[in-house]
Structures are given as C-alpha cells and as structure tokens.
C-alpha positions as CSV (number, residue, x, y, z in Angstrom):
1,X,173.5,-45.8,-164.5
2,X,175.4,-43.6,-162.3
3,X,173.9,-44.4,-159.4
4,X,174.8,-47.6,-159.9
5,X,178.7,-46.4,-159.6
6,X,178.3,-45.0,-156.1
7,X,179.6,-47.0,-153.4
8,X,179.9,-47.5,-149.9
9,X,182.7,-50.3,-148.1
10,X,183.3,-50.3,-144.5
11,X,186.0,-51.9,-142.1
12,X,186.4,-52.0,-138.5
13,X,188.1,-53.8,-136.2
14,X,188.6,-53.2,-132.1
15,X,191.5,-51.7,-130.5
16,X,192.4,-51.8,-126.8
17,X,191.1,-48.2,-125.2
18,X,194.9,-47.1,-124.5
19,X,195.8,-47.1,-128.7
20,X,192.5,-45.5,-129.6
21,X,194.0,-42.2,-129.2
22,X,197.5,-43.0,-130.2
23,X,195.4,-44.7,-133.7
24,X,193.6,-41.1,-134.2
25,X,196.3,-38.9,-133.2
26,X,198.8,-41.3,-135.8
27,X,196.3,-40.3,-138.8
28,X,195.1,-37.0,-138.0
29,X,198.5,-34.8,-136.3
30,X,201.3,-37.8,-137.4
31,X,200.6,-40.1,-140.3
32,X,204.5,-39.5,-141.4
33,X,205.2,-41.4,-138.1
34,X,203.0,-44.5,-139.2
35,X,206.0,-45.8,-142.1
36,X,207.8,-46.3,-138.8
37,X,204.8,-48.7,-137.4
38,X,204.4,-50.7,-140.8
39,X,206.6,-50.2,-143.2
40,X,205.7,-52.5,-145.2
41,X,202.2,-50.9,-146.1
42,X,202.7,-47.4,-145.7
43,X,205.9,-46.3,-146.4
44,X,206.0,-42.5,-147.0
45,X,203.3,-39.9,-145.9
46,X,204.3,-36.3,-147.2
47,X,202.7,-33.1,-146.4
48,X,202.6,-30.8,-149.4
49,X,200.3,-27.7,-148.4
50,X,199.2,-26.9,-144.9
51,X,200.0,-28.5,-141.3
52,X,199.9,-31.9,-140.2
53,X,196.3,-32.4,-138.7
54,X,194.9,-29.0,-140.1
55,X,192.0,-29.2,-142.3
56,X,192.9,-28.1,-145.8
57,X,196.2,-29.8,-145.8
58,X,197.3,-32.0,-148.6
59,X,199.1,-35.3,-148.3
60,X,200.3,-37.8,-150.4
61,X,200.9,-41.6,-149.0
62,X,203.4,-43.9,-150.9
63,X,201.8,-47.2,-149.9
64,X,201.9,-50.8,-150.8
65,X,198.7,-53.4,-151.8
66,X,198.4,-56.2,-153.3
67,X,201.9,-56.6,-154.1
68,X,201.9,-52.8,-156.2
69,X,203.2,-50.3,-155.3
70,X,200.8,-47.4,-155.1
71,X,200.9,-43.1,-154.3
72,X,197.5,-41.1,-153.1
73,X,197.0,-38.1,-152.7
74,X,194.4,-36.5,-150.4
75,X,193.0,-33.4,-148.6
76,X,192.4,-33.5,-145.0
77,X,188.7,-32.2,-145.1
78,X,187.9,-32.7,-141.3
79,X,189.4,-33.3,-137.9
80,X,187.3,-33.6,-134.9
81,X,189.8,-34.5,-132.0
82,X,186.4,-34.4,-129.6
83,X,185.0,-37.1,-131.1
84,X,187.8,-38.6,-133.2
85,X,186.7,-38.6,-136.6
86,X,188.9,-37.5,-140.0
87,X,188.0,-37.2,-143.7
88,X,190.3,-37.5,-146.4
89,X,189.6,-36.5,-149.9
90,X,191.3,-38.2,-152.2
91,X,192.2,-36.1,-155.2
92,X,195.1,-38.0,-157.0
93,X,197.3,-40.6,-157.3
94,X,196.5,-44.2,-158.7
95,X,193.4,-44.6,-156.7
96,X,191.9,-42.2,-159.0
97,X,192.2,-43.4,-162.3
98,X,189.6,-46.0,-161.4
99,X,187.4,-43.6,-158.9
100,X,185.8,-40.3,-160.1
101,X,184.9,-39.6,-156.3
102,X,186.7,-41.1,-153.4
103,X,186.3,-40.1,-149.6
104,X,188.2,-42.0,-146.7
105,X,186.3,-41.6,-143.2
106,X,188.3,-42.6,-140.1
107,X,186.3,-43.1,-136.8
108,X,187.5,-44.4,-133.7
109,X,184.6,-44.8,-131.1
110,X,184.8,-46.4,-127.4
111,X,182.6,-49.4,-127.3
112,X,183.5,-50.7,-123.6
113,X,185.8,-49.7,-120.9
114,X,188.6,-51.2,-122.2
115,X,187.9,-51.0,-126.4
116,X,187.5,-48.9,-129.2
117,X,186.0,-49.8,-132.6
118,X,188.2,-48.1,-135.6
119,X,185.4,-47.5,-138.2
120,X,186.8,-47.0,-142.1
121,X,184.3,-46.0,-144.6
122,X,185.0,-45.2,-148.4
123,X,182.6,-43.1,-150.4
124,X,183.0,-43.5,-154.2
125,X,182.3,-43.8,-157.4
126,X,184.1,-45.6,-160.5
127,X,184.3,-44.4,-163.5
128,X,182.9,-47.2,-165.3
129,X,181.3,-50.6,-163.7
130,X,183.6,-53.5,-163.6
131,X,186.3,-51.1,-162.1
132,X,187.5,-52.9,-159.1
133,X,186.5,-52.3,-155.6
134,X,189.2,-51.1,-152.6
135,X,189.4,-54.1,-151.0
136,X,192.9,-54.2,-150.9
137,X,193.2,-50.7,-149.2
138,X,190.3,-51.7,-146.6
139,X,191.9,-55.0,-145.6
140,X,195.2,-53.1,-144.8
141,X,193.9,-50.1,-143.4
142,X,191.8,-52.6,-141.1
143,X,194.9,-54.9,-140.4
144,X,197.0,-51.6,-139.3
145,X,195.0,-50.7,-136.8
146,X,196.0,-54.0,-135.0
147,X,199.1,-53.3,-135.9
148,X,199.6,-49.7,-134.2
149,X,197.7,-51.0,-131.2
150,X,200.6,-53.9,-131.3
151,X,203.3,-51.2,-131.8
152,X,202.1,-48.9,-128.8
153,X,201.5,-51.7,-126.6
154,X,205.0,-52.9,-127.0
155,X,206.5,-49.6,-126.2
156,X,204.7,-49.4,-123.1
157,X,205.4,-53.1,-121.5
C-alpha cells in the first residue's frame, strides 16, 4: 500500500530566454526578493541556517493558496547554476502534515532561441490515501513563472 502513496506532479510553462536566468537566480541566490514580484502568493521567504543559494541552507516561505494562508519550510539540497536546476527538501510547515516525503525540483531549460521551459516536479508521499494532491502549490508556482518573466520584462522596457 505504500507504493501506492508515492507521487509524482509536474508543471511547466515557457519563459522568454532573457527571464530564464533572472527565474533561476530569484529561487536559488534571491527567493526573499520574489514577495516583491507577487506578493500576493509568496509573501515572506526567510533564511534560517546557511546562505542564500548554498546547499544546506534552510528556508521557510510564508505563502498563500487557495485562499489559506500557509508556512514551508525546506532545505536547499542542490544548486547547479551550470545547468539551472534546484532541490528543495521540504521538512516542515503545513505541507507536511499531509506528506511524509516531499521534494520540490526546479528546472529551467532552453528550448529555442528565444525560450525557456520552467520544469516543477514534486516527489512525495502522503501519509494516508485520500490526502489531497499539491495542485494548488503547482498551479501557482507555474503561474509565477509568467509572472517574474512579466516583472523583469517591465523593468527593462
């Protein structure tokens, strides 16, 4: 039956090229700066052991889904600036009172001259079945990738 626990969701959505590095460089070396994007999803990201972008850190988001206000708190397990890729290991917060396991991977890949696909995958596992799935954090974790691509492409007009 435990198997039948483990999970897999994935979002992605495509960025203009010039905010694919801005969109990895927000979550891996400045995700305090993203409350300032979207303050209406995210709106605290605190560092409470470590450095911003170093893996081994621990943060803790204060976000909003679904009309609840929510806290998680994760290790950053990797951070590959070469090829844009970062692993968050979630470890508290609400999210885990309904997942025993949960892993956040961020990928941003080029796809075209002039795009970049931003991958989100969650790895987990509820405790029980009929636990609910992350949807809500996909959808908005999708949605702010638009979001940030909006935000840098306004500051540089």
């Amino acid at each position: 039956m435990a198997g039948l626990l483990k999970r897999k969701l994935e979002g992605e959505v495509e960025i203009k090229e010039g905010a694919s590095d801005l969109f990895h460089d927000f979550f891996a070396n400045k995700p305090h700066h993203i409350p300032n994007v979207k303050d209406d999803f995210i709106h605290a990201c605190d560092l409470h052991e470590g450095a911003f972008g170093t893996p081994g850190s621990t943060i803790e988001w204060t976000y909003t889904v679904d009309g609840k206000k929510k806290t998680i708190k994760q290790i950053l397990e990797v951070v590959d600036e070469k090829n844009k890729v970062i692993h968050f290991k979630c470890i508290g917060g609400d999210l885990m009172k309904d997942y025993k396991e949960f892993l956040a991977i961020l990928k941003v890949i080029p796809v075209a001259e002039e795009l970049s696909k931003v991958i989100w995958t969650f790895i987990y596992e509820k405790f029980q079945p009929g636990f609910p799935e992350p949807t809500g954090e996909m959808d908005a974790l999708v949605k702010i990738a638009k979001d940030i691509e909006d935000h840098h492409h306004a500051v540089n007009k």
